[in-house]
C-alpha positions as CSV (number, residue, x, y, z in Angstrom):
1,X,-28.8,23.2,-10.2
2,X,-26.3,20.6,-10.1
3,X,-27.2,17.5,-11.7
4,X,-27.6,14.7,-9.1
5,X,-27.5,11.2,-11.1
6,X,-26.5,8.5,-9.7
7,X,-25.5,5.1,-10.6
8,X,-24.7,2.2,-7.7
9,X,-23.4,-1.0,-7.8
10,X,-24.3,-2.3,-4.7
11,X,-21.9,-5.1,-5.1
12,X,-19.0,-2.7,-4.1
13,X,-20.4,-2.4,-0.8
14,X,-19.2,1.3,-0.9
15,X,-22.7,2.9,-2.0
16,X,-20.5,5.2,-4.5
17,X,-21.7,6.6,-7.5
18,X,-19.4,5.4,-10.8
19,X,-17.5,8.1,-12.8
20,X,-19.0,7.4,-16.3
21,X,-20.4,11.4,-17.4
22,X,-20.7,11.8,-13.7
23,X,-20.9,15.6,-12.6
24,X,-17.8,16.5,-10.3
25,X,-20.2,17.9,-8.1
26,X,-22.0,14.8,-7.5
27,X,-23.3,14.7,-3.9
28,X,-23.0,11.2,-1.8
29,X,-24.3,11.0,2.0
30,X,-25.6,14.9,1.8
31,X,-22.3,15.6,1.1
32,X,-20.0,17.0,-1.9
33,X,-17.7,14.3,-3.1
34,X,-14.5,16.5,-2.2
35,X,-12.0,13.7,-3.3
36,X,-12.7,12.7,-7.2
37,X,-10.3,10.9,-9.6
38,X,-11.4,12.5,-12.8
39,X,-8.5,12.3,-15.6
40,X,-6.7,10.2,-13.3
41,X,-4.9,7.0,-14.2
42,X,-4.4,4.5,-12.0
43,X,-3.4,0.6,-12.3
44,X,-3.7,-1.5,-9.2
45,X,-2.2,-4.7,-8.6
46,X,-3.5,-7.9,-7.3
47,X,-7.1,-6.5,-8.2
48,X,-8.8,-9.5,-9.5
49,X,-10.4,-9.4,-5.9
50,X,-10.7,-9.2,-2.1
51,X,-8.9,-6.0,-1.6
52,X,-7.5,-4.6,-5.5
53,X,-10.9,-5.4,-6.3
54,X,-12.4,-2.7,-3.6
55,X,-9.9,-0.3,-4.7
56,X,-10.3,-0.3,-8.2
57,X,-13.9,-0.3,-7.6
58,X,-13.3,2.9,-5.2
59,X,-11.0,4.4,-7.9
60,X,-13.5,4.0,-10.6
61,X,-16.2,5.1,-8.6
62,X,-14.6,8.8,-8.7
63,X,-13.4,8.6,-12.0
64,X,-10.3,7.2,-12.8
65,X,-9.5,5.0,-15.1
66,X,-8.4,1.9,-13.9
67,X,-5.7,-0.9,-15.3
68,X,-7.0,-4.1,-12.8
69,X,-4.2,-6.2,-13.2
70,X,-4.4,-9.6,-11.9
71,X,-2.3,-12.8,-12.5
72,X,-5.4,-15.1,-11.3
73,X,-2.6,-17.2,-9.5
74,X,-4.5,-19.1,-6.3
75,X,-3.3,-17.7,-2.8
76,X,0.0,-19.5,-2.8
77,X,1.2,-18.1,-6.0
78,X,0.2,-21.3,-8.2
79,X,-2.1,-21.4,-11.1
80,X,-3.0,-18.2,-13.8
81,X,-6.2,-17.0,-14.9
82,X,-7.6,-13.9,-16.6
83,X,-10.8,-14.2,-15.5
84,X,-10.6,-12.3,-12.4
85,X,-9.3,-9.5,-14.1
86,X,-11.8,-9.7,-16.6
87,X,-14.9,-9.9,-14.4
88,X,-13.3,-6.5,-12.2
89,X,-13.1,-4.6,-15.3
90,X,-16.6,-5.9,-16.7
91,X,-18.2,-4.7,-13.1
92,X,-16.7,-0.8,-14.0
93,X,-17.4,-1.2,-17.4
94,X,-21.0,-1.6,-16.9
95,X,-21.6,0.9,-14.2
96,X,-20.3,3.4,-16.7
97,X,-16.4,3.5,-15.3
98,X,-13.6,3.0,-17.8
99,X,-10.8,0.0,-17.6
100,X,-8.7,-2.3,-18.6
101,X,-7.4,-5.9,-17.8
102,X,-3.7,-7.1,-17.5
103,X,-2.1,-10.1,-16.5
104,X,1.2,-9.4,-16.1
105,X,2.9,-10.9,-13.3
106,X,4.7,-8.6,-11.1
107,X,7.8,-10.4,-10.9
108,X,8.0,-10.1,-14.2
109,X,9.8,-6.3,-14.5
110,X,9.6,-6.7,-19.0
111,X,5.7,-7.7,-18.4
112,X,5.2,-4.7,-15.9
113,X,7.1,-2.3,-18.2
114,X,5.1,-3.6,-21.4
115,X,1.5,-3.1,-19.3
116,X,2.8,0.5,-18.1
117,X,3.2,1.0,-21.8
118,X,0.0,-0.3,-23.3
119,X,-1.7,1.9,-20.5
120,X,0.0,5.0,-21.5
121,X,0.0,4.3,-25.4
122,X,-4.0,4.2,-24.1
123,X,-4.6,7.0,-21.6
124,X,-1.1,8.9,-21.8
125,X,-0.2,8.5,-18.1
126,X,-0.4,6.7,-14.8
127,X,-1.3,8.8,-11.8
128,X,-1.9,6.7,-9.4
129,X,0.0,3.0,-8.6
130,X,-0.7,0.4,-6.1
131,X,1.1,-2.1,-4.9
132,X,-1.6,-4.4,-4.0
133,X,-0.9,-8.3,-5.2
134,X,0.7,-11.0,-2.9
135,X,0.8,-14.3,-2.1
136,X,0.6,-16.3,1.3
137,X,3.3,-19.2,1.9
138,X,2.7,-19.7,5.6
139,X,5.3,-22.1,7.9
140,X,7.1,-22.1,11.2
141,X,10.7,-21.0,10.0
142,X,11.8,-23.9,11.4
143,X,9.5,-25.3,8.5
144,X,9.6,-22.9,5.6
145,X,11.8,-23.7,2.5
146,X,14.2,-20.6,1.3
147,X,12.4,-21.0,-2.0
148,X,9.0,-20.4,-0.5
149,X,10.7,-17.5,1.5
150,X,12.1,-16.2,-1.6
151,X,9.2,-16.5,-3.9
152,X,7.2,-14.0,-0.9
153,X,9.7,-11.7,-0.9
154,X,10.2,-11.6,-4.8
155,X,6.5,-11.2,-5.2
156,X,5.5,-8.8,-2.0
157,X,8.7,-7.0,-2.4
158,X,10.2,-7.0,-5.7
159,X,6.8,-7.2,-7.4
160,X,6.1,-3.4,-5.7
161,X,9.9,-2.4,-6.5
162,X,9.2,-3.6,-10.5
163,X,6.1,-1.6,-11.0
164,X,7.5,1.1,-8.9
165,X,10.3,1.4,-11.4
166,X,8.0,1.0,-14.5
167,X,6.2,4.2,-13.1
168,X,8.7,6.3,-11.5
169,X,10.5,8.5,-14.4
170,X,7.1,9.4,-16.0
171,X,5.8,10.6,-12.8
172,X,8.7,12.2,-12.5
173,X,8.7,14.2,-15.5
174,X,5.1,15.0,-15.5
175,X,5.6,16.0,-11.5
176,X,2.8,13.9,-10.0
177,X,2.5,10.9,-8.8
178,X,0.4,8.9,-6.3
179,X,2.2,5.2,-4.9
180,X,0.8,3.3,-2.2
181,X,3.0,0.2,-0.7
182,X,0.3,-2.6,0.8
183,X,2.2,-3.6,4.1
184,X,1.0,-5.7,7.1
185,X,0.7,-5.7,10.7
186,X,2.6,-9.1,10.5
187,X,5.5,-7.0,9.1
188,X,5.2,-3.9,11.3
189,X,4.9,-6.4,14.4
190,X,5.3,-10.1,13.6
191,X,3.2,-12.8,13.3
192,X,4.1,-16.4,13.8
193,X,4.5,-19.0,11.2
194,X,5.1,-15.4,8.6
195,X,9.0,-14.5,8.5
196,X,9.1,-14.4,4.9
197,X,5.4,-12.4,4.7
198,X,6.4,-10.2,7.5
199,X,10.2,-9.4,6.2
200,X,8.5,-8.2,2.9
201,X,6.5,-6.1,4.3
202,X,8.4,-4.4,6.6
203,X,10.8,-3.9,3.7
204,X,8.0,-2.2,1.9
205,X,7.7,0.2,4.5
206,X,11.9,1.0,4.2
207,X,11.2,0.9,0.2
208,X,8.1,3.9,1.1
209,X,10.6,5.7,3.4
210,X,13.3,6.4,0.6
211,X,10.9,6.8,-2.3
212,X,9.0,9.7,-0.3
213,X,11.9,11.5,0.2
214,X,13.1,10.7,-3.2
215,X,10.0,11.8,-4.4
216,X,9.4,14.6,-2.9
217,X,10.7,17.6,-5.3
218,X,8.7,15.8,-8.0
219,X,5.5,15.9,-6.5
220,X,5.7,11.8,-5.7
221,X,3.8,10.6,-2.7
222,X,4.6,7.6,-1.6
223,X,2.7,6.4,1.8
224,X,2.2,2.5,2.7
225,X,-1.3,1.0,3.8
226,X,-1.6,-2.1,6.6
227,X,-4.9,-3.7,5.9
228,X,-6.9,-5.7,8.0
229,X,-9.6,-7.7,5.8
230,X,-11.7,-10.6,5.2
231,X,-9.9,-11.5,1.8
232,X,-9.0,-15.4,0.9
233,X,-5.2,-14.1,2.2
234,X,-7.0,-14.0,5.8
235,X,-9.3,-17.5,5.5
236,X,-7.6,-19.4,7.8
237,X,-8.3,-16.8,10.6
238,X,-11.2,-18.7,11.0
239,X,-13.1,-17.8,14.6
240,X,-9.6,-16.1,15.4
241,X,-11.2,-12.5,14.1
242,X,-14.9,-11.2,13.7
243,X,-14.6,-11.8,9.9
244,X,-18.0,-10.5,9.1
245,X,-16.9,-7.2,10.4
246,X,-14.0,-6.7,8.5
247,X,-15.0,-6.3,4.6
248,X,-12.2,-5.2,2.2
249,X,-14.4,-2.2,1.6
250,X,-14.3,-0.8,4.8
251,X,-10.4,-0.1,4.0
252,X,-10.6,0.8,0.8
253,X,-11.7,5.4,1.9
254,X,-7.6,5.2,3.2
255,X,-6.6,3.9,-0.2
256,X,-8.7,6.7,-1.6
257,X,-7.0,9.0,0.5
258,X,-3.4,8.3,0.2
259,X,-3.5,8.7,-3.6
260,X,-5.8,11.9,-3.7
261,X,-4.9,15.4,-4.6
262,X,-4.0,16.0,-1.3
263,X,-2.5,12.9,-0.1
264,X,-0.3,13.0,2.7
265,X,3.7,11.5,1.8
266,X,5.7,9.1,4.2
267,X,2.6,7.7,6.0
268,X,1.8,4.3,7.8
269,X,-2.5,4.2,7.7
270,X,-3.8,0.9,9.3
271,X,-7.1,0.1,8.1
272,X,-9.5,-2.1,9.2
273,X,-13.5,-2.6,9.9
274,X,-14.2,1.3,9.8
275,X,-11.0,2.1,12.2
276,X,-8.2,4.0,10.9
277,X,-4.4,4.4,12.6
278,X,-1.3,5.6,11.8
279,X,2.1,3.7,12.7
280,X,5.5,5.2,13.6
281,X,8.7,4.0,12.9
282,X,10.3,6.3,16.0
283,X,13.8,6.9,17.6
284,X,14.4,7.4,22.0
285,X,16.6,10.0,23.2
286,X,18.1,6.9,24.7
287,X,21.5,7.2,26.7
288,X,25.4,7.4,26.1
289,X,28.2,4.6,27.1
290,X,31.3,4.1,26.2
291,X,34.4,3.1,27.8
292,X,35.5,-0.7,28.3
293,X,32.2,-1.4,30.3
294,X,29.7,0.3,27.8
295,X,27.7,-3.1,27.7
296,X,27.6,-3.3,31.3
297,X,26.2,0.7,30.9
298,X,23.7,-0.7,28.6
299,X,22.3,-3.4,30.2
300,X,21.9,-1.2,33.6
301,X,20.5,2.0,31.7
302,X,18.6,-0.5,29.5
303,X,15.2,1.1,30.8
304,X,16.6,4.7,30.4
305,X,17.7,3.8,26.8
306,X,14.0,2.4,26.2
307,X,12.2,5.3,27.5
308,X,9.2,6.6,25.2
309,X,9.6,10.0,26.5
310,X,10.6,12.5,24.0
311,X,10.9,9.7,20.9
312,X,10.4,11.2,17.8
313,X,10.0,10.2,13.8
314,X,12.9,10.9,12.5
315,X,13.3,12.8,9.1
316,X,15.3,11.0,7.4
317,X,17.9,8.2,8.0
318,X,20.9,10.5,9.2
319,X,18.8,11.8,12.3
320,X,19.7,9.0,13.9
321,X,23.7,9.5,13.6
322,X,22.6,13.1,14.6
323,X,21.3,12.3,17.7
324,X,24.0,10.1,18.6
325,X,26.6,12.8,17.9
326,X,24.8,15.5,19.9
327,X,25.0,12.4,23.1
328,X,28.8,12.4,22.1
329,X,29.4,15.8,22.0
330,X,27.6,16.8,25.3
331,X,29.5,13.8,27.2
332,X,32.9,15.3,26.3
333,X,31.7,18.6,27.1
């Protein structure tokens, strides 16, 4: 009879049971625990709380060992402390999990490759990476400095493309690898007073595009995740959002899912307050112009060209030349 111990930390708000000598088969809700972590490695950024914090908790929670890295920076990227780290890893530590604490500042690549080092000098791999830690620099445009917007991007996006690269050839080599990109609705649709925020993230989701195809013969999954959470980054919502509603650990089961086993590659998953989405970047079958009045064409075929009927995802980048050559083709018979 399989061997039902469980051990909660109720803090984590996900009621799962911590991997520490757990049986695989332990069952949670009257159910088997399909998706488990066991052997895994995984280092999450930006984990010293709010959301890293729920994942590494969740990653923990079904065995994985778990690098929390966290540069204890305050939301606008000023000020370092390790305590945020620390306390993460002392929550797994004494719920029986295993992990580590790093400080490393993603914008520093030599800091990320020396903490992608000292993990696998001390567990021999890294499964599982994601791109979790950010900063918030909010102004009009009109407002915002280019250093503020370049201090976003640098940590949002090059911080991901850093640890990305730190990862990517052993994952290659030992074909496996799980990457998740933390993008935003503010990238995927705008947001006002966030160009900088919402250019980095939308560049996260170009960054996922490639590496899943890169990826793919290697057995790399690369999928993004759009949050929506009651973390310090959203405070200033205030009455603007049911904040009560929408814990960090109620997005944390698509983080789960998009580095499992099984995880899908080349994925947008929204998350928020117990919903889960998916978001397309898609293509219409749009129209063909040319000739000294093709802008005329446009503008009157405009609606035509805008049609949602028969849009599709496209593959990969060159699907879009495609279709545009099969529209050229056809009009010259």
């Amino acid at each position: 009879m399989w061997r039902l111990w469980r051990r909660f930390n109720t803090s984590n708000g996900l009621g799962l049971p911590y991997g520490g000598g757990l049986d695989p088969h332990d069952i949670i809700w009257g159910r088997q625990m399909a998706i488990r972590f066991d052997g895994r490695v995984a280092i999450v950024t930006g984990a010293g709380g709010g959301l890293g914090r729920q994942h590494a908790l969740a990653l923990a929670a079904r065995g994985a060992k778990v690098v929390v890295n966290d540069l204890g920076v305050a939301r606008d990227g000023e000020g370092a402390s390790a305590s945020p780290a620390q306390t993460v890893v002392a929550e797994i530590v004494a719920a029986g999990g295993e992990a580590i604490a790093n400080g490393a500042s993603v914008t520093d690549a030599a800091a990320v490759q020396a903490m992608v080092d000292e993990t696998i000098a001390k567990w021999g791999r890294v499964d599982i990476l994601v791109n979790n830690a950010g900063v918030l620099r909010d102004k009009s445009f009109a407002k915002m400095t280019l250093d503020d917007f370049r201090f976003v991007v640098d940590v949002h996006l090059m911080g991901a493309v850093n640890c990305t690269k730190a990862v990517w050839d052993g994952m290659r080599d030992r074909n496996y690898g799980r990457i998740v990109m933390t993008t935003s609705s503010s990238g995927l649709y705008g947001n006002f007073g966030q160009a900088n925020y919402g250019a980095a993230k939308m560049a996260l989701v170009g960054l996922m595009q490639t590496l899943s195809i890169e990826g793919a013969r290697n057995n790399i999954r690369v999928n993004c995740l759009a949050p929506t959470a009651h973390t310090r980054m959203t405070e200033d919502l205030g009455s603007a959002l049911p904040l009560e509603a929408l814990g960090p650990e109620l997005v944390s089961p698509g983080l789960l899912y998009l580095v499992s086993e099984d995880a899908p590659t080349r994925v947008i998953l929204a998350a928020g307050a117990g919903g889960f989405e998916r978001a397309y970047v898609t293509i219409t079958q749009g129209d063909f112009a040319t000739g000294p009045d093709a802008a005329e064409q446009i503008a009157e075929r405009f609606e035509t060209i805008s049609d949602r009927a028969g849009e599709i995802v496209p593959d990969m980048g060159a699907a879009q030349g495609m279709i545009e050559l099969t529209k050229a083709q056809k009009a010259h018979g």
